[in-house]
C-alpha positions as CSV (number, residue, x, y, z in Angstrom):
1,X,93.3,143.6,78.7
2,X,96.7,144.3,78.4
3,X,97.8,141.0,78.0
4,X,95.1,140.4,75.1
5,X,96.8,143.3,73.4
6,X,101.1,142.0,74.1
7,X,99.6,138.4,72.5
8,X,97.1,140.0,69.3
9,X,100.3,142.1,68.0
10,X,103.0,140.0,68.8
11,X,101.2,137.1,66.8
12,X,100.1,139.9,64.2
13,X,103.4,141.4,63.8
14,X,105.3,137.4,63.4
15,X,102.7,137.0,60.7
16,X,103.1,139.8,58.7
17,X,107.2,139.5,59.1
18,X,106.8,136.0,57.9
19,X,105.1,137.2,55.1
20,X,107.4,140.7,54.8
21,X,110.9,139.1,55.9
22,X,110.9,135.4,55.7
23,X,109.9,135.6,51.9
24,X,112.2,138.2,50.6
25,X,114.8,135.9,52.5
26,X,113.8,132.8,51.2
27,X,112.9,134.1,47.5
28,X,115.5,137.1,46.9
29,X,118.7,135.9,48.7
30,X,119.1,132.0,49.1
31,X,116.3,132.2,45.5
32,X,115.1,128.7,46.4
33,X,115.0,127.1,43.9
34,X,112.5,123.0,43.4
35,X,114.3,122.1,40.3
36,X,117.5,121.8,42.5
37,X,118.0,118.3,44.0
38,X,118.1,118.3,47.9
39,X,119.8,115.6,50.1
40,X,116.6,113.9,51.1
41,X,115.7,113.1,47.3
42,X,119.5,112.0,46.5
43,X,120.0,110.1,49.4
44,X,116.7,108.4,50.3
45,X,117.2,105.6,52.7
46,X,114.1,105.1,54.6
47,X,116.4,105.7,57.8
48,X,117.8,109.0,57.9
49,X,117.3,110.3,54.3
50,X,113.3,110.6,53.6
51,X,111.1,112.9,51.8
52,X,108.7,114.2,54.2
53,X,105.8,116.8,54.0
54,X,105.9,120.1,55.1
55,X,103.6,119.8,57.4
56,X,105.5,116.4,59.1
57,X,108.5,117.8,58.9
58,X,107.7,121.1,60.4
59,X,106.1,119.1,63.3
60,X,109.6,117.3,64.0
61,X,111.9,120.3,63.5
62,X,109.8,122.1,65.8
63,X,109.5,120.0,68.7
64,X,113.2,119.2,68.1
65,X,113.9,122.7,68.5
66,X,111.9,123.9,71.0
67,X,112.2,121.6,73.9
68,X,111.8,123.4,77.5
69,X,114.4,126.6,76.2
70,X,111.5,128.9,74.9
71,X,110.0,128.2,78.4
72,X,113.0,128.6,81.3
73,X,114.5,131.0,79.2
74,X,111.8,134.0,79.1
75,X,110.9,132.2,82.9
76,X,113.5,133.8,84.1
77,X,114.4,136.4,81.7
78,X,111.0,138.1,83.5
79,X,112.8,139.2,86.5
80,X,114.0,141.6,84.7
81,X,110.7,142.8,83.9
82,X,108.7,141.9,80.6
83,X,109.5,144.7,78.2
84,X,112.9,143.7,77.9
85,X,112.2,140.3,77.8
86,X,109.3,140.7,75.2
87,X,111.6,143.2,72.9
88,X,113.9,140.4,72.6
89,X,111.6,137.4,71.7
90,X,109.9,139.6,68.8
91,X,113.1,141.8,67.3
92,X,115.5,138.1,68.1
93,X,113.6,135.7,66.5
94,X,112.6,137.6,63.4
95,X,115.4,139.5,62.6
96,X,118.1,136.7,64.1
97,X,116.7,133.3,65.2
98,X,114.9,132.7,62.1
99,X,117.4,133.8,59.6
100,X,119.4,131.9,61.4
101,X,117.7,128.7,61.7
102,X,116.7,129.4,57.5
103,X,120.1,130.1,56.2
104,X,121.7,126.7,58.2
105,X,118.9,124.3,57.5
106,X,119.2,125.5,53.6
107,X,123.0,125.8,53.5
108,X,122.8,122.1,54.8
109,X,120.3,121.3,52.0
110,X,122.6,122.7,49.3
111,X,125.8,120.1,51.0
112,X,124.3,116.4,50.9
113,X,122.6,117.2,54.2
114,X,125.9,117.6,56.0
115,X,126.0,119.0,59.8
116,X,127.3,123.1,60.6
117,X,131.2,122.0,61.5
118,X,131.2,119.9,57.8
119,X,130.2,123.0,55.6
120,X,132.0,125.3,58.1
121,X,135.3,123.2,56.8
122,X,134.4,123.5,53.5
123,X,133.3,127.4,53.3
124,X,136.9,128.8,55.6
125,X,139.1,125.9,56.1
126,X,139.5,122.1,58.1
127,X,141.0,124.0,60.5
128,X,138.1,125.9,62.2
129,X,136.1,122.8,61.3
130,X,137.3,121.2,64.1
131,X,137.6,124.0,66.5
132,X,133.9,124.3,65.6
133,X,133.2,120.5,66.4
134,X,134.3,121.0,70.2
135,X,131.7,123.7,70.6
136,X,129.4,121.6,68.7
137,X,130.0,118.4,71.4
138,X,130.3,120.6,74.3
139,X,126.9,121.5,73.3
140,X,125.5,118.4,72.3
141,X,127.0,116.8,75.4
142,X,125.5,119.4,78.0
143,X,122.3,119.0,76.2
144,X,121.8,114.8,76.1
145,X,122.7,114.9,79.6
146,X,120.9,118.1,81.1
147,X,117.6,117.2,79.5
148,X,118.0,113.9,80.8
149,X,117.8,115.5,84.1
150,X,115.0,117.9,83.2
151,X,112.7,115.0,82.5
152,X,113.8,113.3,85.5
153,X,113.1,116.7,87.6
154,X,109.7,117.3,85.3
155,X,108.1,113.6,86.4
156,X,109.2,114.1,89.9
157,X,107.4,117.4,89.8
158,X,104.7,116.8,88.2
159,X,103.9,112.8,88.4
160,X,101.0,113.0,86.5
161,X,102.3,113.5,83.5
162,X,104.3,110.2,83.7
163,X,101.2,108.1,82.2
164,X,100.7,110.2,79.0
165,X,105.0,111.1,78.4
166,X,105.5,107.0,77.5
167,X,102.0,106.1,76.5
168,X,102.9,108.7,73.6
169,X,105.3,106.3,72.5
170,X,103.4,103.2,71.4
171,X,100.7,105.5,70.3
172,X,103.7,107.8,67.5
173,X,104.5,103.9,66.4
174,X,101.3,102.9,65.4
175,X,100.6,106.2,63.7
176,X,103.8,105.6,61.9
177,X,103.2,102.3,60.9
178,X,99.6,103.1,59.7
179,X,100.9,106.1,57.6
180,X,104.1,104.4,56.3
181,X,102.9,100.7,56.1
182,X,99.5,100.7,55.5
183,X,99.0,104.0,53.7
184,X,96.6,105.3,56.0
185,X,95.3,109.2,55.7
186,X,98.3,111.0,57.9
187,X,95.5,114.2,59.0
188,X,92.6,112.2,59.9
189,X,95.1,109.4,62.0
190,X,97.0,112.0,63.8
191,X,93.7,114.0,64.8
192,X,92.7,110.2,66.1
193,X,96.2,110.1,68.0
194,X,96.0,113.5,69.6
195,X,92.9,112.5,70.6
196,X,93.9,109.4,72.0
197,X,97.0,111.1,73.8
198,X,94.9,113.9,75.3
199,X,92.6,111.3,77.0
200,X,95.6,109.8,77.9
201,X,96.5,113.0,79.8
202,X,93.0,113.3,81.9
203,X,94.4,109.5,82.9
204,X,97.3,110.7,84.4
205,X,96.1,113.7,86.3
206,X,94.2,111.3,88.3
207,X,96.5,108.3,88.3
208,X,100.4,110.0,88.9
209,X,103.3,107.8,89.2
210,X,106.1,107.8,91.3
211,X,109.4,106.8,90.9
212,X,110.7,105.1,94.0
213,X,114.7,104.8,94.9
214,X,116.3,101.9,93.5
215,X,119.4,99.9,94.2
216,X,120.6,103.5,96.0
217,X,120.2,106.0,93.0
218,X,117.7,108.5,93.3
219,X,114.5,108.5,91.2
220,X,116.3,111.4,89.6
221,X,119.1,109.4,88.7
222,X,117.1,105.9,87.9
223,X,114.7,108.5,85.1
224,X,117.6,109.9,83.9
225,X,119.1,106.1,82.7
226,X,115.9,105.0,81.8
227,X,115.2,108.1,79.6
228,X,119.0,107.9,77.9
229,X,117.8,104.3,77.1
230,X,115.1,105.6,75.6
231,X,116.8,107.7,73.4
232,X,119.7,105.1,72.1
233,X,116.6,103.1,71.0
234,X,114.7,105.8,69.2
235,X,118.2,107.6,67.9
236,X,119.3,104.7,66.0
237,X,115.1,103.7,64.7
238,X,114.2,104.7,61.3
239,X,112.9,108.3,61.3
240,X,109.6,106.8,60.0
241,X,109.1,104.8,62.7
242,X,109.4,106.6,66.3
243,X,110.6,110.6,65.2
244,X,108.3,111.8,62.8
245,X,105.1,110.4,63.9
246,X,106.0,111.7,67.7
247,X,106.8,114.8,66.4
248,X,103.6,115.0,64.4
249,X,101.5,114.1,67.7
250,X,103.9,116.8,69.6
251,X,103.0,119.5,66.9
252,X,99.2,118.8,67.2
253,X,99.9,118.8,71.2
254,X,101.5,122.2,70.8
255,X,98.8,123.8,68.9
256,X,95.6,122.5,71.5
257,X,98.4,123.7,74.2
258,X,98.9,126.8,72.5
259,X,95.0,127.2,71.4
260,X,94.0,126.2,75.3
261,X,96.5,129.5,76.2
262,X,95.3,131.7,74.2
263,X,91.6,131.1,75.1
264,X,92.6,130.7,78.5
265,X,94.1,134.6,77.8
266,X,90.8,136.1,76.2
267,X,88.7,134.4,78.6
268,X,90.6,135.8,81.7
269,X,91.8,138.9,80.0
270,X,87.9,139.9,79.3
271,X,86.4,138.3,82.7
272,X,89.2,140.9,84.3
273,X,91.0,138.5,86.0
274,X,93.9,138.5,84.1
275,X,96.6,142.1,84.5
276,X,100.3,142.1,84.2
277,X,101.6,142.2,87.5
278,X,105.5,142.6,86.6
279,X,107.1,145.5,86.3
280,X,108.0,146.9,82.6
281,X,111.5,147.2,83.6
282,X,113.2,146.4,86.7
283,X,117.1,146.9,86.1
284,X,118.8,145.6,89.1
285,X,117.1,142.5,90.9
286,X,118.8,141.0,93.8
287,X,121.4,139.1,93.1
288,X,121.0,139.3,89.0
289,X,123.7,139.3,86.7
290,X,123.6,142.6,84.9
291,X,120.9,142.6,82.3
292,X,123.4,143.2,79.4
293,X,124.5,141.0,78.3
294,X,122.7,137.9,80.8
295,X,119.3,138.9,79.3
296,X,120.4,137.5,75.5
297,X,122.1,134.7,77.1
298,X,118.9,133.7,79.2
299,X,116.5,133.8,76.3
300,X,118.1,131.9,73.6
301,X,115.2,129.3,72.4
302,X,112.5,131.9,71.5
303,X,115.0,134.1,70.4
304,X,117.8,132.5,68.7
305,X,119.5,129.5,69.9
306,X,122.8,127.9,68.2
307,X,121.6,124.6,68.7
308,X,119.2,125.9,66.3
309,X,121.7,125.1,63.9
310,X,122.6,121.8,64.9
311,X,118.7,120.8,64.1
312,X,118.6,122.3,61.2
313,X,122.0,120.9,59.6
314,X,121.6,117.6,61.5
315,X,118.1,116.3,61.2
316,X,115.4,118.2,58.9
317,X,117.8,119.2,56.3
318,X,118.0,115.3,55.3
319,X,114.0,115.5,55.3
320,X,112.6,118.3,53.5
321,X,111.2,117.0,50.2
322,X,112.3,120.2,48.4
323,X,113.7,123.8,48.7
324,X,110.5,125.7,49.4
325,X,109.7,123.8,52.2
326,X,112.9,124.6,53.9
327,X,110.7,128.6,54.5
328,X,108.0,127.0,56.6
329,X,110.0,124.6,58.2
330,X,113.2,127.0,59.4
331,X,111.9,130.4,59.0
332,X,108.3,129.5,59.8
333,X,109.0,127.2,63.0
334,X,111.2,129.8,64.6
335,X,108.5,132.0,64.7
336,X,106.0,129.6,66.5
337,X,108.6,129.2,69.0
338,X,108.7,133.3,69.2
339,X,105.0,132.5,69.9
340,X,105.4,129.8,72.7
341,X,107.8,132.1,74.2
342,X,105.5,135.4,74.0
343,X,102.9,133.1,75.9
344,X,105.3,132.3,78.7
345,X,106.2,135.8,79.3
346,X,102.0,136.4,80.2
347,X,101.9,133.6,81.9
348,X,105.0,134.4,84.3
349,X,103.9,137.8,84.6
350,X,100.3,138.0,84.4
351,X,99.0,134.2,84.8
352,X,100.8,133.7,87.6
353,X,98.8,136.8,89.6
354,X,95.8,134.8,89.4
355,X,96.9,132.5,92.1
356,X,100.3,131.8,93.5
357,X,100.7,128.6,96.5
358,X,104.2,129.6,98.4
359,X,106.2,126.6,99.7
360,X,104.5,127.2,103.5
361,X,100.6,127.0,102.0
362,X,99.7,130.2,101.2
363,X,98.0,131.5,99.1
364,X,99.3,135.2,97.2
365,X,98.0,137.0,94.2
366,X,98.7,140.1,92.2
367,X,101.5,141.8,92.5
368,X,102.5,140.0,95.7
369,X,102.0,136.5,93.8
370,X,104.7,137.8,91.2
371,X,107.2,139.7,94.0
372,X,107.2,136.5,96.2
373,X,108.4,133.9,93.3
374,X,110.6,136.5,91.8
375,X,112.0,138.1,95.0
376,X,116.0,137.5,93.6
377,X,118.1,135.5,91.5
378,X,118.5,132.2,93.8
379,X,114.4,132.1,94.1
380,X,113.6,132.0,90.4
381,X,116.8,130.6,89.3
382,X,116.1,126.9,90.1
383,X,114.6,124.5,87.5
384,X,111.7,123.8,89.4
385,X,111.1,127.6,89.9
386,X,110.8,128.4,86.1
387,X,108.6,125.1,85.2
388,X,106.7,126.1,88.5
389,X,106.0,130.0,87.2
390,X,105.0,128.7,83.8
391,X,103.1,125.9,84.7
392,X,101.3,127.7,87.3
393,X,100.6,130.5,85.3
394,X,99.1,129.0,82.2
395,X,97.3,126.6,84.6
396,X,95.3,130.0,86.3
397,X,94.6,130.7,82.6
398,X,93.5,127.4,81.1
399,X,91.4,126.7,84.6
400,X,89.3,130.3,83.8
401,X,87.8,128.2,80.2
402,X,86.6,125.4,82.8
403,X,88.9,123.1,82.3
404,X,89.9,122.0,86.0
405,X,92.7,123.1,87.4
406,X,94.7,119.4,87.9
407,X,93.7,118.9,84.7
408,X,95.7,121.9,83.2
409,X,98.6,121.2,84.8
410,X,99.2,117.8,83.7
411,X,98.4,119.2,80.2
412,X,101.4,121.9,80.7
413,X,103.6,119.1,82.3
414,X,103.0,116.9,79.7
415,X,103.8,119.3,76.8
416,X,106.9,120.7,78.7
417,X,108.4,117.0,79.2
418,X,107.1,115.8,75.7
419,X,109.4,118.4,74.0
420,X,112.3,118.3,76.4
421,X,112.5,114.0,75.4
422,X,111.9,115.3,71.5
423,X,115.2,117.4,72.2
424,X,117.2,114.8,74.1
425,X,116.8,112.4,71.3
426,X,117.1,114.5,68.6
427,X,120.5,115.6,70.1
428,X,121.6,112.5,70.6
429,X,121.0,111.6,67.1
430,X,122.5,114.9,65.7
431,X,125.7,113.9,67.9
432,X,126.1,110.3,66.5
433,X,125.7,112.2,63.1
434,X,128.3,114.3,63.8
435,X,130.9,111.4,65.4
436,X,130.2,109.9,62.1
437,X,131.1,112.6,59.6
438,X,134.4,113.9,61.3
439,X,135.8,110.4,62.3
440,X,134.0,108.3,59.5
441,X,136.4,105.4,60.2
442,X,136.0,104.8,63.8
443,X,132.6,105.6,64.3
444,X,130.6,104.4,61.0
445,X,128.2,101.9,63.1
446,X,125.4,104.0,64.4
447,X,125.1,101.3,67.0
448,X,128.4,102.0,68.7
449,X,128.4,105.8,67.5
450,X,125.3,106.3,69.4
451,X,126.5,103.9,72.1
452,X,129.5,106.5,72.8
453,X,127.0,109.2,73.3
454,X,125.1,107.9,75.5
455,X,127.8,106.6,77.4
456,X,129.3,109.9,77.9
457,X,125.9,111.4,78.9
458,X,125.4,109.1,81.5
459,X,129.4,109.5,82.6
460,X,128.7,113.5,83.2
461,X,125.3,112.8,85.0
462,X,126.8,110.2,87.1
463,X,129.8,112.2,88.1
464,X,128.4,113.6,91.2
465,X,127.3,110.0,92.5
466,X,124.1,108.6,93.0
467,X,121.9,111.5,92.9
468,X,122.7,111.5,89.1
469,X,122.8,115.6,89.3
470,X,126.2,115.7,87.9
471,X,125.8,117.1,84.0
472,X,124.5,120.8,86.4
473,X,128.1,120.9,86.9
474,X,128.6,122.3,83.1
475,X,125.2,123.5,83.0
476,X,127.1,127.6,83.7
477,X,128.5,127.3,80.3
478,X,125.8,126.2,78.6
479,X,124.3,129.8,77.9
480,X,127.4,131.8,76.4
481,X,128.5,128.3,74.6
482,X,125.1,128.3,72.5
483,X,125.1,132.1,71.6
484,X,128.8,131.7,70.6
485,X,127.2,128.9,68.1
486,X,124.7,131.0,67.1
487,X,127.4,133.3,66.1
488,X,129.6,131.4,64.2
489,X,126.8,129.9,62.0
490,X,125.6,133.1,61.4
491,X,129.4,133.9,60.5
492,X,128.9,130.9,57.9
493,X,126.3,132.1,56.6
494,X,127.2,135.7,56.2
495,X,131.0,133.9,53.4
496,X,127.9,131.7,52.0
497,X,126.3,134.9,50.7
498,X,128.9,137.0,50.3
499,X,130.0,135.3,47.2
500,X,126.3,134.7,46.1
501,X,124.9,138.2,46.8
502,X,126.0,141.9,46.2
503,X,124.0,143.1,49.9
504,X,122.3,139.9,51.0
505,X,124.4,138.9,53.3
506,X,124.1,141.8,56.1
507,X,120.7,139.9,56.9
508,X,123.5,137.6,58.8
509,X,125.9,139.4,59.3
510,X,124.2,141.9,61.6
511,X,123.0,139.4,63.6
512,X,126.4,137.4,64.1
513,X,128.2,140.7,65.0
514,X,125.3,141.3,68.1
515,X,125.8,137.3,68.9
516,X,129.7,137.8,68.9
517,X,129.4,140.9,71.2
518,X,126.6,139.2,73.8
519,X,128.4,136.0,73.9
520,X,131.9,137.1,74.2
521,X,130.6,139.3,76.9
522,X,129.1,136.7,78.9
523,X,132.1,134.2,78.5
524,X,134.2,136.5,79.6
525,X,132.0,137.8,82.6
526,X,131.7,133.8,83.5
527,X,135.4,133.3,83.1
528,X,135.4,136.0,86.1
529,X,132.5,134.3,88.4
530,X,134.0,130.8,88.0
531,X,137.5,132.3,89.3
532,X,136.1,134.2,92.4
533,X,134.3,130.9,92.6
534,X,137.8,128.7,92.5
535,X,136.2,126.6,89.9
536,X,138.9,125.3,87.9
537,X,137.2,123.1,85.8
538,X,135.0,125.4,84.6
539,X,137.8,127.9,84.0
540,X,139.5,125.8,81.8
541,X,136.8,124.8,79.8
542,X,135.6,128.1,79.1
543,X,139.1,129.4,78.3
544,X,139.0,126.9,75.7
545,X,135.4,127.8,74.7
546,X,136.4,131.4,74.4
547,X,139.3,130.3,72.3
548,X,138.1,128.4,69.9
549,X,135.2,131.4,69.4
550,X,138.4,133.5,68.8
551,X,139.8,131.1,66.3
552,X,136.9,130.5,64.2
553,X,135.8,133.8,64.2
554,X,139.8,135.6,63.7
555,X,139.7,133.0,60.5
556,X,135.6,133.3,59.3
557,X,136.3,137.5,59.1
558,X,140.3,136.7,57.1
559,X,138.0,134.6,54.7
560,X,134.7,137.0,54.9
561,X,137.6,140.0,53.7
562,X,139.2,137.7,50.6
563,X,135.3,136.8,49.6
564,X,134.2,138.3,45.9
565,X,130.7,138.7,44.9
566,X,129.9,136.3,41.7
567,X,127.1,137.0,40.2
568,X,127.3,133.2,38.4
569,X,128.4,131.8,41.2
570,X,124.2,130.5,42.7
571,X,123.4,129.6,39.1
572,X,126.2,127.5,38.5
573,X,125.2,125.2,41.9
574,X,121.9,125.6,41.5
575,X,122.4,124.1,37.4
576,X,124.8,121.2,39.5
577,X,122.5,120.1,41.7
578,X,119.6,119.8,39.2
């Protein structure tokens, strides 16, 4: 029952914030505004430029978003028990991830659609812009490659969900071309591709694939080129043609996934079957980093992430048809994924009581089940661990509706790896964005943009051979490297509204402070591990990392301090870009 009651007034409480919070954000602060003329009205291109519902729109920035963070994050996060863990996905993504995700997609909107390091240049100075931009590809970088892997690691894991991960493709295509091209009724042709896509799911649980060794690389290495192929082609597509429409069949996934889980949570929460079996609190695991600051650095996707940002000012700011939307979309998205997260923590810490196989066959449940998976650091730490808890755990709950238990699991494997490839091309398309904007001259072609980003993807995961493992060797910094982007777009968005608001801008500014604190912490504590460790080249980049956070930072409060409140100064862009 207690799990019925963490999921009724978590869901409760996002709703009546969204309602609360999110508007007086939305209407009072940034005072959006559909007279004024955004980027995907002024630039329509049929490519990256296009008007797009609400509804579409919020399916694509979602997915984009979302990926596997809100789901290895709060994985793990649990070993430290679930209040802590819970307390953060509910305060974080209402009070920071959202506003976060809000103010940058809108402040995007409001500068021809241009990406976080662009308006960062234009609200302190060039300067920081391009101390920004090497956080930004750091980031970018880790993530084409890593998710890469994550895919790789997902279909090796859970074969079955091979079959319905590509079949999606041809099916988002047709969808698109029906909608786009033919004019076809987007609701009632998307209900008729989830349809077709879940059948496509009971396919693969009984027929899995699996990837043999080829030419000496791994089947780990051979997914991960095949997958960065993948994602050239669909980075440099129309956004009509491949994006969209897959992110519209990935947001209907999402909520039978998220419908199946909470069923699955009534259903066992009511037959008795279902009781939190991790501790509230448990401060010192073995072999944890120290809960403060780790636990902020863990969760980022479900509480706020800074690639967040990179979404918002990279992709769905060029497609939101007008300013309203930007609520639902930002605001509004960020909250489901404060959902998707919330689920994960009862299925790690209650789900996965219902029935737990260890490695050697047996067969543990209760409060055993939870101990022997999250016994230390080093057992739960692994990416297969964290799927593992999640997908096990959600399986026990979906299997207690009826639905057999093979079944469910290809359902959670499939959902996992269908929004870890929405991420992977989305990034990839957000990098070439970014190539473009800061060196327009040399990389203008999207082709050869796009190219170089996949390239370099593929250099990192091949630099530890054959086994095509190589982009875990930067994976350390990705944590305190996306916190520290959270920050400094917060930081932007704390000069934005300085100028434009007498008090609205400590809904940022807050935030960014507590993201500078966590993430300095963490870099700092890393910067310590990777010496004891002798790790020099992760020494040197995150002395870089941690200066560059300095920089932008030492100049974002000089310009913070100079910033007047105007009380013309909204009206007189908002009269411009009518």
């Amino acid at each position: 029952m207690e799990s019925i009651l963490i999921m009724v007034l978590v869901f409760a409480g996002y709703l009546v914030m969204y309602q609360l919070y999110g508007k007086y954000i939305g209407n009072k602060i940034f005072r959006l505004n559909d007279q004024n003329m955004v980027p995907s009205v002024e630039f329509e291109d049929g490519e990256d430029f296009v008007p797009t519902k609400k509804e579409v729109i919020f399916g694509h920035h979602f997915a984009s978003i979302a990926g596997t963070g809100p789901i290895v994050g709060p994985a793990i996060a649990v070993i430290w028990g679930w209040m802590p863990a819970l307390i953060w996905v509910f305060v974080g993504s209402i009070v920071m991830g959202a506003a976060h995700d809000f103010g940058t997609l809108i402040l995007s909107m409001r500068n021809q659609g241009k990406s976080l390091s662009e308006f960062t240049g234009k609200y302190i100075n060039t300067r920081t812009k391009y101390f920004l931009f090497f956080i930004v590809f750091m980031e970018l970088w880790i993530i084409v490659a890593i998710f890469g892997l994550v895919i790789a690691i997902l279909f090796k894991m859970y074969p079955q969900s091979v079959i319905p991960v590509w079949l999606e493709i041809p099916i988002a295509v047709y969808l698109g071309y029906l909608v786009y091209k033919k004019g076809a009724n987007l609701l009632v042709w998307s209900i008729i591709a989830v349809v077709v896509m879940y059948l496509t799911i009971i396919l693969g649980a009984y027929v899995p694939l699996k990837m043999p060794s080829v030419l000496g690389l791994s089947p780990i290495a051979v997914w991960s080129i095949i997958l960065l192929a993948y994602a050239y082609i669909a980075s440099v597509l129309p956004v009509t043609t491949l994006l969209q429409p897959r992110d519209y069949i990935n947001s209907h996934e999402l909520v039978v996934a998220l419908l199946l889980l909470v069923l699955g949570v009534f259903f066992a929460g009511f037959g008795g079957h279902l009781h939190v079996v991790a501790p509230a609190v448990r401060p010192h695991p073995a072999g944890t980093p120290p809960l403060w600051p780790f636990l902020f650095i863990t969760i980022a996707c479900g509480a706020i992430s800074g690639f967040h940002a990179l979404v918002s000012s990279g992709t769905s700011s060029k497609q939101v048809r007008k300013e309203t939307d930007s609520l639902f979309v930002g605001y509004g998205s960020m909250l489901m994924e404060g959902s998707l997260a919330t689920l994960v923590i009862i299925a790690t810490t209650a789900g996965i009581g219902m029935g737990y196989v260890t490695k050697d066959g047996t067969l543990l449940t209760g409060v055993a089940a939870w101990t022997q998976h999250y016994s230390s650091w080093a057992a739960a730490g692994g990416l297969s661990s964290k799927v593992g808890a999640f997908v096990e755990g959600s399986a026990n709950m979906i299997e207690a509706i009826g639905i057999p238990k093979i079944v469910a699991m290809t359902i959670m494997g499939v959902f996992v790896a269908s929004f870890a490839g929405t991420t992977m091309d989305t990034a990839t398309r957000v990098q070439r964005y970014l190539l473009t904007e800061t060196f327009p001259k040399t990389f203008r072609n999207k082709f050869f943009s796009t190219g170089v980003v996949v390239a370099v993807a593929l250099f990192l995961i091949f630099s530890s051979g054959a086994n095509g493992k190589g982009a875990l060797a930067l994976w350390p910094l990705f944590g305190a490297v996306n916190q520290t982007l959270a920050a400094l777009a917060l930081l932007v968005v704390t000069i934005y509204l300085k100028g434009r608001s007498k008090l609205g801008w400590l809904v940022s500014l807050l935030p960014a402070i507590f993201m500078f604190v966590v993430a300095a912490w963490a870099a700092v504590e890393n910067q310590v591990n990777f010496g004891a460790k002798h790790n020099m080249l992760l020494q040197v980049l995150n002395v870089i990392i941690i200066i560059s956070m300095v920089w932008v930072a030492v100049e974002g409060i000089s310009v913070f301090s100079k910033t007047k409140y105007s009380p013309t100064l909204m009206d007189d862009e908002m009269k411009k870009a009518a």
